[in-house]
N, C-alpha and C positions, 0 to 999 in steps of 0.2 A: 580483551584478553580471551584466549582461547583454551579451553578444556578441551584435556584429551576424550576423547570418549563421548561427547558433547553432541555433535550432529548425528553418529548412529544411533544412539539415546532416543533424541529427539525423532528419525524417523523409526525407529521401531514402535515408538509410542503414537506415531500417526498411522501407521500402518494398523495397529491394533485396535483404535478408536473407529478407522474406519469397517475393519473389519464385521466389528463389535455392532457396529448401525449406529454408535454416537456421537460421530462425522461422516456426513455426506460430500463431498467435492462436487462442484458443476464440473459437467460436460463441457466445452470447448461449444457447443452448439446452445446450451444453458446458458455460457456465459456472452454468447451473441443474441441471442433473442432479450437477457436482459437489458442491456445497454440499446438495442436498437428498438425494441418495442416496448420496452417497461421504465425507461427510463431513467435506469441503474446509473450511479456515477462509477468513476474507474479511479483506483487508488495506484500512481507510480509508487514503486519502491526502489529507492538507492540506497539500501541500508550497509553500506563499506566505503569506498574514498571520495572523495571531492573529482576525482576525473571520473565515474560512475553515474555523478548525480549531472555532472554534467554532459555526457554523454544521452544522457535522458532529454536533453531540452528538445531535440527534434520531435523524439514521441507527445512532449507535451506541446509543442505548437500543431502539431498533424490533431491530437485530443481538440485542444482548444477549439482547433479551427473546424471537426465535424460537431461535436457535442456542445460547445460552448463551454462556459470558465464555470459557471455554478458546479459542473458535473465530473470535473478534473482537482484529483488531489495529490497530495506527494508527498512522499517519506523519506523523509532522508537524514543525515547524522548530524544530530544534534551542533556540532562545531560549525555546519556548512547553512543552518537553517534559514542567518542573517540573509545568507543572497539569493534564495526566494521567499521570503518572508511577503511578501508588498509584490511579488510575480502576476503581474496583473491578466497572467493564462492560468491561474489559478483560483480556485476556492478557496483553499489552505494549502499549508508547506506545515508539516507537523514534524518534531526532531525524535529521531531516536537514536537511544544510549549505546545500543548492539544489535547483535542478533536477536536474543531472546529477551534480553531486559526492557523492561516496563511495558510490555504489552499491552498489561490493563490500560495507561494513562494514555497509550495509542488510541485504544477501544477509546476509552471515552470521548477523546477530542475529535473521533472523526464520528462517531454516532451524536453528538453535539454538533455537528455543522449538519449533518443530514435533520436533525430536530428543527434547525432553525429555518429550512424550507417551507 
């Protein structure tokens, strides 16, 4: 369901956190040194339809095949989760609700796969 007013909300209160210094965003060059030197995993998101998430599968065989499966994870809507659940180019296949909803239970489940390294 979509609220009106919802996504400008949402980036005016990004915009202001970063403003503010309590969000930082990586650099595009931040986000390449970590994954090639530091060994960062890469989290896909297809959080809207089922042609989205599958739309995604070429990015996640190109992941898989440089970084390996430990390092590749994926998001996507909760209805679609069954048919990568067992993705064996995958770490995990975590489902979510919407846009903004459950976040937390996001955070956890993928700071829970990175613990178990």
């Amino acid at each position: 369901m979509n609220f009106p007013g919802l996504d400008p909300a949402w980036t005016a209160w990004h915009r202001l956190l970063r403003r503010t210094g309590r969000i930082a965003p990586w650099t595009l060059e931040q986000c390449r040194r970590a994954v090639a030197e530091e060994g960062a995993g890469v989290v896909v998101v297809a959080g809207t339809a089922l042609g989205d998430s599958l739309l995604c599968t070429p990015l996640i065989q190109t992941l898989h095949d440089h970084l390996g499966r430990e390092r590749v994870h994926f998001l996507v809507r909760t209805p679609y989760l069954e048919l990568y659940r067992d993705d064996p180019r995958l770490a995990q296949a975590v489902g979510v609700r919407g846009k903004f909803r459950g976040l937390g239970e996001v955070k956890a489940a993928l700071t829970a796969q990175v613990l178990q390294r």
